[in-house]
C-alpha positions as MATLAB code, in Angstrom:
seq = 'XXXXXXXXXXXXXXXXXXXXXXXXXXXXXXXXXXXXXXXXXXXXXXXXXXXXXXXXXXXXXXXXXXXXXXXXXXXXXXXXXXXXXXXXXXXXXXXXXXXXXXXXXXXXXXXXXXXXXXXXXXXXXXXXXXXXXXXXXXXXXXXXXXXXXXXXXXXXXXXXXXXXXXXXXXXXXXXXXXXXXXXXXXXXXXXXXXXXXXXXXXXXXXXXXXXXXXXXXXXXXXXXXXXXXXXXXXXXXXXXXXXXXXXXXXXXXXXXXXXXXXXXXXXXXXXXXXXXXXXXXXXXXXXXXXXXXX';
ca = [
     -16.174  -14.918    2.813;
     -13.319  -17.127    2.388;
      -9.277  -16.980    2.935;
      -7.513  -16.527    0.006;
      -4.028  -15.392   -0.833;
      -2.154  -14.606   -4.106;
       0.568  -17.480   -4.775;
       3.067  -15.202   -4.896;
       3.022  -15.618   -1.393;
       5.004  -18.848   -1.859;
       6.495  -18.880   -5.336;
       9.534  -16.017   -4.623;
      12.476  -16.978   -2.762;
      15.311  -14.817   -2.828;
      18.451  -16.159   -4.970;
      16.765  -19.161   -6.124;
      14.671  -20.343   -8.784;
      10.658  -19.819   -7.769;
       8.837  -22.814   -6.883;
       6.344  -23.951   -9.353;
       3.316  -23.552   -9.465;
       2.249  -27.025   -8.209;
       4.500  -26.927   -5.684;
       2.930  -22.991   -4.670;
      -0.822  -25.111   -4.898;
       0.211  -27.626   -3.030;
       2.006  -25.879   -0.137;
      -0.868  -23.123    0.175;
      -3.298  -26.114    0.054;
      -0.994  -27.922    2.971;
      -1.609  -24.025    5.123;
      -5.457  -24.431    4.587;
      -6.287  -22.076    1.472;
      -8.915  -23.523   -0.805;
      -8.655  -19.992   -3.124;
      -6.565  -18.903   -4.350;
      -4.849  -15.674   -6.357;
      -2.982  -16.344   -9.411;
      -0.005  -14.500   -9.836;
       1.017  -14.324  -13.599;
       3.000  -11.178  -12.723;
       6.504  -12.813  -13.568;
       5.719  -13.802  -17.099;
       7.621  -10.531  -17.830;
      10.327  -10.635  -15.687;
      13.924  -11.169  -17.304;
      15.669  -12.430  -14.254;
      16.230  -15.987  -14.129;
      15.448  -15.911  -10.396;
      12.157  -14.270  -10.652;
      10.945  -15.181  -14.037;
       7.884  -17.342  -13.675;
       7.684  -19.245  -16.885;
       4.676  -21.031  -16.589;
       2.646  -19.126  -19.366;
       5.994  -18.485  -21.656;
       7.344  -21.794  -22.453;
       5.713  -23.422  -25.899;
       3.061  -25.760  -24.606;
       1.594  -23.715  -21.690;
      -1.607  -24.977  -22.106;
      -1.058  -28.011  -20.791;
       0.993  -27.177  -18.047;
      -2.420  -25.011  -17.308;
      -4.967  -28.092  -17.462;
      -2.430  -30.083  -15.431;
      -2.426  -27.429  -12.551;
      -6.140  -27.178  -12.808;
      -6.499  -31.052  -12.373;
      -3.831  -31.098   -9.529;
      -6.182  -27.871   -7.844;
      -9.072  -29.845   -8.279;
      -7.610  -32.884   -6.750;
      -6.800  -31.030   -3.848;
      -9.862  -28.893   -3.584;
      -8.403  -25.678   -4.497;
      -9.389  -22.789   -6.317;
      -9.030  -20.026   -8.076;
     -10.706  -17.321   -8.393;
      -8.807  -14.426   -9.061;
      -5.683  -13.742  -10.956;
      -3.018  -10.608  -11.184;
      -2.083  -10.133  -15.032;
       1.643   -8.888  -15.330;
       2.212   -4.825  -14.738;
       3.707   -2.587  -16.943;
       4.326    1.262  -18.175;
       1.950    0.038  -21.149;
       1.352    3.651  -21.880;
       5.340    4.700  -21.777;
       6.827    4.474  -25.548;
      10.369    3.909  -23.780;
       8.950    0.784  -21.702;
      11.021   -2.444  -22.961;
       9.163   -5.145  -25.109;
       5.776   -3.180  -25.041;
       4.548   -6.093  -27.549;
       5.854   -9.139  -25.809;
       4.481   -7.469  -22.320;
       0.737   -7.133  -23.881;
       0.882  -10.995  -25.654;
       1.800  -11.975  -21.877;
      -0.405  -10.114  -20.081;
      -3.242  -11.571  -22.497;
      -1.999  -14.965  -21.993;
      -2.717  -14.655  -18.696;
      -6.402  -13.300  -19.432;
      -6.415  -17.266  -21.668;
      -5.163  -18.886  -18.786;
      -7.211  -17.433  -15.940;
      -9.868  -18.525  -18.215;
      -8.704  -21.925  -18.481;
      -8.329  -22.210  -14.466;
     -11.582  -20.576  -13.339;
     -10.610  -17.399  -12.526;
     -13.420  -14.799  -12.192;
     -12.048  -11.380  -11.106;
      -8.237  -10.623  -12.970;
      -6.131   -7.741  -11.333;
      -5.328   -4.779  -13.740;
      -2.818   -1.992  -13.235;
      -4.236    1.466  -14.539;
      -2.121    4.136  -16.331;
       0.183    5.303  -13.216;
       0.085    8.910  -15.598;
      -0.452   11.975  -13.179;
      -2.475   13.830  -15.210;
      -6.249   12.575  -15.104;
      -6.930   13.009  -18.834;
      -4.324   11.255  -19.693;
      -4.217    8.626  -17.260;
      -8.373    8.221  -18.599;
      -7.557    8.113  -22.201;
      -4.686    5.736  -21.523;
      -6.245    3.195  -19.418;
      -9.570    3.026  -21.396;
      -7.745    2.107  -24.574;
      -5.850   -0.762  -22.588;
      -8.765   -1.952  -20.977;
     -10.588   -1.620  -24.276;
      -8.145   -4.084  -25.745;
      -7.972   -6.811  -22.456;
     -11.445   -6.776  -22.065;
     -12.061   -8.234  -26.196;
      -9.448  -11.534  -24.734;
     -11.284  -11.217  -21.088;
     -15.237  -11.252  -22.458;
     -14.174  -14.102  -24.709;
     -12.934  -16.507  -22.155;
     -15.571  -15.368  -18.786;
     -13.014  -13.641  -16.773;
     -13.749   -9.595  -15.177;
     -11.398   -6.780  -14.844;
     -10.409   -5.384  -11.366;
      -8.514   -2.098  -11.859;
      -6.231   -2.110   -9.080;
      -6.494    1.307   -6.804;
      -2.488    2.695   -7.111;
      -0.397    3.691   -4.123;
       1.537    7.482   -4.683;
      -0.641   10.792   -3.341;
      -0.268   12.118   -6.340;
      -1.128    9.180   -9.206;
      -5.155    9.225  -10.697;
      -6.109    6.052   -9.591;
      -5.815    6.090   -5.994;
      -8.970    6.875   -5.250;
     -12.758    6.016   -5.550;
     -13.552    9.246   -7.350;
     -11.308    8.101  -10.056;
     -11.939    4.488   -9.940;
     -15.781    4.578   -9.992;
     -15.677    7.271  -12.698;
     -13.784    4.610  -14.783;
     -15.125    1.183  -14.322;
     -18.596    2.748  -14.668;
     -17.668    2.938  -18.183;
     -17.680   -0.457  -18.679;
     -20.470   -2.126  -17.303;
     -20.268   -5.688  -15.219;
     -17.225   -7.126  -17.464;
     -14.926   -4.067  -14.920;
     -14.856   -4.041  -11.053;
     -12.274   -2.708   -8.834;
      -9.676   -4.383   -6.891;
      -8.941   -2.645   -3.642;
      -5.435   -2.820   -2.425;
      -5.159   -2.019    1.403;
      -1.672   -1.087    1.853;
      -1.553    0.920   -1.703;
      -4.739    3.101   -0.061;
      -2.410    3.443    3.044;
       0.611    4.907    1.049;
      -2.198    6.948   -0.998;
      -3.119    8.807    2.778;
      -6.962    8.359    1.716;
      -9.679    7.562    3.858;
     -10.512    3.869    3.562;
     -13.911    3.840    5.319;
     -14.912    6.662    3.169;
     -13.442    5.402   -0.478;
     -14.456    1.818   -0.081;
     -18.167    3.177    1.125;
     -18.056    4.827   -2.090;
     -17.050    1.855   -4.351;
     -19.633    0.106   -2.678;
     -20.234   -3.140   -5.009;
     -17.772   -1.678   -7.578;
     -15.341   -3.925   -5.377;
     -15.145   -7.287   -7.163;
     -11.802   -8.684   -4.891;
      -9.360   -7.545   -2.865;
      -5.485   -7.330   -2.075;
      -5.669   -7.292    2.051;
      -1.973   -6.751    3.281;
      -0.570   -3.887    5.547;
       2.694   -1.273    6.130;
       4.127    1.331    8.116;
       2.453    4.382    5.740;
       5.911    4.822    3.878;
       6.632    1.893    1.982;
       4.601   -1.090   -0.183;
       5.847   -3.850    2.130;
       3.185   -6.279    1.836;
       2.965   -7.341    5.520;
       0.508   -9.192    7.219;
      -2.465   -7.393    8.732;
      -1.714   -6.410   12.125;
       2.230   -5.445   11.496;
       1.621   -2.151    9.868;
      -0.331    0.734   10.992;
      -3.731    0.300    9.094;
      -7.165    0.242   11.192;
      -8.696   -3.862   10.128;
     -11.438   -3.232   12.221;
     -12.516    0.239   10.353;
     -11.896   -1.744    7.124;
     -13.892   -4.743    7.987;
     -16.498   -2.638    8.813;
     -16.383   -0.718    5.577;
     -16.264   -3.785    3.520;
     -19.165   -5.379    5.176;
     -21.245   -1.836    4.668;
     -19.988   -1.972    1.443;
     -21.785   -5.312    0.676;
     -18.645   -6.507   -0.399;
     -19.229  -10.465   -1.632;
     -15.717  -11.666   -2.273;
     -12.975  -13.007   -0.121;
     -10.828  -11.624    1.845;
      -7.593  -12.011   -0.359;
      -4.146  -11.510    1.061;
      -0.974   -9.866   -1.045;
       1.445  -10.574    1.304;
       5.728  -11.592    0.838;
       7.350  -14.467    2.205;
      10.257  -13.408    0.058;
      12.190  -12.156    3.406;
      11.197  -15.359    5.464;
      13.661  -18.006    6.004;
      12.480  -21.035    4.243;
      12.566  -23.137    7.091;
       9.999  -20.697    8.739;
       7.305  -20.672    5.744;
       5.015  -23.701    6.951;
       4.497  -21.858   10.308;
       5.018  -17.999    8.632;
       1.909  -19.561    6.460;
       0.049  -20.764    8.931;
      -0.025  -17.170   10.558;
      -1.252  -16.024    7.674;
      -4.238  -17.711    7.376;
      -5.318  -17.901   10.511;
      -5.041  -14.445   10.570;
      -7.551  -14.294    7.756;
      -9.796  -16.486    9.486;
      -9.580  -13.728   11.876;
     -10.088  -10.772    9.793;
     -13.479  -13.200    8.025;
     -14.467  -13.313   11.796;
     -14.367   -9.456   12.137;
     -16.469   -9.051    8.604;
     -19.150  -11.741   10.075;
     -19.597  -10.053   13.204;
     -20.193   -6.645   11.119;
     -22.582   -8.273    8.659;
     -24.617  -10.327   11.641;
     -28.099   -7.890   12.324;
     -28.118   -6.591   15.686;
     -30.233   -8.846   18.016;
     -33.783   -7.602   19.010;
     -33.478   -4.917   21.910;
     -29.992   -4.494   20.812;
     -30.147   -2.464   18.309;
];
């Protein structure tokens, strides 16, 4: 298990135009990361201070192979992405048709950069059949783009009480639809909104679990903290991972957005050290007992 983090973690910054994506790559790379998350997310966003234009612009292609040379030059990579998130099952959602030509743009370009494991939102519809119908027919038409350039599906576990996919009843009934080309991607701090039991729903996913989006909160709000600064149990998750078999890294979805910039170097420091923390917790789980310890 390695430290990973979505790039998102760096790109934002309130009031500003986001840093590109070399300069995300090379300041993650500078905090110690060598995977990383891919956060096409903002291809869809209209403000100018969020919109991440890296996929939109004529010519993305090459901006693509240039940020995969400039990862391999400094011994980065990545290995999972987060495809933009939408109502794609709401008729009165905006630009349904330039959201879906994004969203499988980003399926090309995780391709193109490595990516093996790329996040998907499921319908958000609180009505199972309808939620199933809905997200089957979406994944039905990602995973035609996804097969043809190597990359998997992780349907993302969602955060209200209430929603379909916020649990591993739903989730495993899904994905088992699908085969290998569909995993799960289990969000922490959505599964600590969704007052589940994480020990028992990630037992139950078991290898189903493909990546993961590790961040924490207070049990009322999606603030994408830092493990530790919310409420959820790391040790009970660890553990649940490592019975689990889970084989991926541990893969933070955490803000900077609210930290001064003058305080990111250190703010991502934290961060992955704290990983290297949380990797130490799974290895001690995953370690057989010694003899007459047992």
């Amino acid at each position: 298990m390695q430290v990973s983090t979505n790039t998102g973690m760096h790109g934002a910054r309130p009031g500003k135009e986001r840093y590109s994506p070399m300069e995300t790559v090379s300041f993650l790379a500078d905090a110690g990361f060598r995977v990383l998350d891919f956060n096409f997310c903002a291809a869809i966003y209209t403000d100018p201070f969020t919109i991440d234009r890296t996929i939109v612009e004529p010519g993305w292609q090459h901006t693509i192979e240039a940020l995969r040379n400039e990862m391999e030059k400094r011994q980065v990579v990545a290995k999972y992405s987060h495809l933009p998130f939408y109502r794609f099952d709401e008729p009165e959602t905006a630009d349904l048709d330039f959201k879906l030509e994004m969203t499988l743009r980003a399926i090309e370009a995780s391709g193109m950069l490595g990516v093996q494991w790329a996040v998907v939102h499921p319908s958000r519809s609180k009505d199972p059949d309808t939620a199933e119908a809905n997200t089957v027919a979406y994944l039905e038409i990602l995973l035609e783009k996804a097969t043809k350039h190597g990359v998997g599906l992780a349907v993302e576990n969602m955060l209200s009480p209430d929603e379909t996919y916020n649990n591993a009843s739903a989730l495993c009934a899904l994905v088992d639809r699908f085969g290998e080309g569909v995993g799960v991607c289990w969000d922490t701090g959505h599964a600590n909104l969704s007052k589940i039991d994480h020990a028992a729903n990630i037992k139950q996913l078991g290898r189903r679990i493909k990546m993961l989006h590790v961040h924490d909160n207070g049990g009322i709000k999606d603030e994408h903290r830092p493990p530790f600064l919310g409420n959820i149990d790391w040790q009970e998750v660890m553990a649940a991972l490592a019975s689990a078999g889970f084989e991926g890294d541990l893969n933070f979805e955490v803000s900077a957005a609210p930290v001064p910039e003058s305080l990111r170097r250190s703010y991502a420091h934290y961060v992955y050290h704290t990983g290297v923390y949380l990797c130490g917790l799974f290895a001690e789980c995953t370690r057989p007992p010694r003899e007459g310890h047992a």
